[in-house]
N, C-alpha and C positions, 0 to 999 in steps of 0.2 A: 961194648962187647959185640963182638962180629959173626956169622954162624953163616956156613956158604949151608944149603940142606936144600933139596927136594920135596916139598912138601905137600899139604892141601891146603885149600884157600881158606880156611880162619883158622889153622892152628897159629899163625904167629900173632895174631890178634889176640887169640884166647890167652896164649901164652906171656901179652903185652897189658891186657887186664887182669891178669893176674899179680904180675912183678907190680903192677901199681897200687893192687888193694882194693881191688872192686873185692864188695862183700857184702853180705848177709843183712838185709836191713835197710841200705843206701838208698839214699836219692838220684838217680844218674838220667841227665841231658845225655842225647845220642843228637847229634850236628850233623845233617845232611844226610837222613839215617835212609833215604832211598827205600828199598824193598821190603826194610826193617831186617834185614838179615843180622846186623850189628845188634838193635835194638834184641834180637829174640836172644843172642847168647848171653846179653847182659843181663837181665830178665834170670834167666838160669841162675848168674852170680849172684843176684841181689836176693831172692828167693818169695815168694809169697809178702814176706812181710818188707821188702821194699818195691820200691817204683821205678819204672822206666820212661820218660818221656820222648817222643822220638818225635823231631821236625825238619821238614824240607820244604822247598818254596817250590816245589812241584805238587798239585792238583793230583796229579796221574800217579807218580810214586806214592802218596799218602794213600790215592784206594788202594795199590797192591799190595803195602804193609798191610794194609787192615783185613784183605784178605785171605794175605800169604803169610803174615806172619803176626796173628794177633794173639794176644795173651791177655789174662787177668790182671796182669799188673802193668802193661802197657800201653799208653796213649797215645796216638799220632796227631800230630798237630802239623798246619800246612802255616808257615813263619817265614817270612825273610829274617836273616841271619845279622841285616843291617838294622832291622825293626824291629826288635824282641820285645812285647808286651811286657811290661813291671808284675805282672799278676802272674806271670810265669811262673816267679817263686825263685827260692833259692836252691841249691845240688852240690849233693857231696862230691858229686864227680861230675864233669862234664869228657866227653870223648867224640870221636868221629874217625872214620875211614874214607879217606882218598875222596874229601872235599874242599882243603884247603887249597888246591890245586886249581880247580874249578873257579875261584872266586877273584876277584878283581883286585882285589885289597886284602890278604890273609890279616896283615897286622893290625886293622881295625878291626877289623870280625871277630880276632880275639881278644881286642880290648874293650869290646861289649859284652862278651860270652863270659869273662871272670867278673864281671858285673853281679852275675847271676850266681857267685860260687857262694860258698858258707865263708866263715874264717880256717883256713889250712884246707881249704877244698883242693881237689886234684884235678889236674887237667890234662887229660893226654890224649895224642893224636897217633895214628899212623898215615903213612903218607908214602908214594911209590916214585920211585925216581930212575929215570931212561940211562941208566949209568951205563948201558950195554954198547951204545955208539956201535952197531954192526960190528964186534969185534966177535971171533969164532964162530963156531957154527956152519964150517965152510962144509960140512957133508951131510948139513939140513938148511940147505940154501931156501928152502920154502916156506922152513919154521919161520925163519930169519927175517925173510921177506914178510911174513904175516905180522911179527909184533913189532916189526916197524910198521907199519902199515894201521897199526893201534896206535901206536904213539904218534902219529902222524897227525891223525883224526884229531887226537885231545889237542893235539898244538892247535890245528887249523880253529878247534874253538874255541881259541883263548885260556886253555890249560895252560898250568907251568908244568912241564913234566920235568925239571928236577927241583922240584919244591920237596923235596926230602931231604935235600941236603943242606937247606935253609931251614929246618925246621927248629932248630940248635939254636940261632940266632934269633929269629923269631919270638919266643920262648923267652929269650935272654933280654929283647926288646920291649916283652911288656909285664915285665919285671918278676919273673918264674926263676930265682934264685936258684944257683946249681942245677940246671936239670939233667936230667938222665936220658942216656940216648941207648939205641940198640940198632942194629944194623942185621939185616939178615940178604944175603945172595940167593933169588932167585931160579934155579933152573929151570929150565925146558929140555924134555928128552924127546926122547924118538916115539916112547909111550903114552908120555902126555899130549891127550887131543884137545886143551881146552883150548887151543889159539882157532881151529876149524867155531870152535863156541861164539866165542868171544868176536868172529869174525862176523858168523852169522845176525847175531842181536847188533851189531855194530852196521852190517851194511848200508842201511839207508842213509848211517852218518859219513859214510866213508864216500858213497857219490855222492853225497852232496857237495861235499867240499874237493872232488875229485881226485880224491887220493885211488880211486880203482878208476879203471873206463870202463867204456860202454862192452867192451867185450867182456868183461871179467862174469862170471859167472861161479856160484858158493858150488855147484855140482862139480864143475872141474875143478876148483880150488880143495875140495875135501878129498876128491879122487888123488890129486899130484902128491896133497900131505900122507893120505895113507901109504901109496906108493911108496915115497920117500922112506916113511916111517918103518916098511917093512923091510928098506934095501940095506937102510945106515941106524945101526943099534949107537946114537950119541948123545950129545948134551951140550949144554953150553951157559952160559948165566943169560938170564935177557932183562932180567932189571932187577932193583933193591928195593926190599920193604923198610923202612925208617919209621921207630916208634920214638916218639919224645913226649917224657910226663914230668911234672913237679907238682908244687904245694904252692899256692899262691898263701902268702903271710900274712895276715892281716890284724 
């Protein structure tokens, strides 16, 4: 199923945990759960009487979950993803947002992660993909310029950025019987400012790998967007959200 939409940032999530069956009670792994931003909605699904376990192999992202996003029924555990303790336990659901990308080897990571499932446990990922190739956008040349300038970044560190469209195979590779795929198109308009966001928490990784120079500065960067923003009322796609879930058999 395909859906081109203008949205905010976890409705296609929310919308992607739901067609899968998170529910009332569950056990649910959250994989690379960063800020816990994932970790809290699921939490929501699962309600009081289940659990959320959320793991990254970052130090730094575990305190900010725990700070920013803690809950009664949520744990933050700091895990390599190739190392998963046996005491873990096992999860009706395992899920993650835009880590599979990040990682060296997706297809081992997740033939350790269903490891960890029940029998018919569910396993589902979303995952973002550079499908945009600079194509439109030609009367927000600055938009344009910025979330290339994202995707740039994630390549220089070893990101796949179109690991969304592998996720289907994937899936199918470690033995996820039928699964189900969703597709959603991205926009960017002229009123969306999260690429000026998205640019600022990014900067220190963008020179480093000098994807900006020395002249680039976030004050005239946010100045030219708004300008822009206020001259050309447009839009364009600038990537794709990709969800893929099954039921692992056992």
């Amino acid at each position: 199923m395909l859906h081109v939409k203008h949205q905010k940032r976890n409705d296609f999530t929310t919308q992607l945990f739901e067609r899968v069956g998170i529910s009332k009670g569950m056990r649910v792994l959250d994989v690379g759960c960063a800020t816990g931003e994932v970790s809290q909605l699921v939490s929501e699904m699962v309600g009081a009487e289940g659990e959320v376990v959320g793991i990254d192999a970052s130090e730094q992202m575990i305190e900010m979950a725990q700070q920013n996003n803690a809950g009664s029924n949520i744990t933050y555990l700091q895990q390599d993803i190739y190392d998963l303790p046996e005491n873990l336990g096992q999860f009706d659901a395992i899920v993650g947002r835009r880590v599979l990308m990040y990682l060296p080897d997706p297809q081992r990571a997740l033939q350790l992660l269903i490891q960890h499932l029940k029998p018919n446990g569910i396993i589902a990922f979303q995952e973002s993909d550079a499908i945009n190739g600079r194509v439109g956008g030609d009367r927000l040349p600055h938009h344009q310029e910025a979330i290339q300038r994202v995707w740039q970044t994630v390549q220089a560190e070893g990101g796949d950025i179109h690991i969304g469209q592998k996720l289907y195979d994937l899936f199918l590779r470690i033995g996820i019987e039928a699964p189900h795929i969703d597709a959603e198109a991205v926009m960017q308009t002229a009123e969306d400012n999260d690429l000026q966001w998205l640019t600022e928490i990014m900067i220190e990784r963008m020179r480093a790998h000098h994807i900006v120079d020395a002249n680039f500065t976030l004050d005239q960067f946010k100045q030219e967007m708004t300008e822009e923003a206020e001259e050309n009322k447009a839009a364009f796609i600038r990537d794709m959200n990709f969800g893929v879930w099954g039921e692992l058999k056992k």
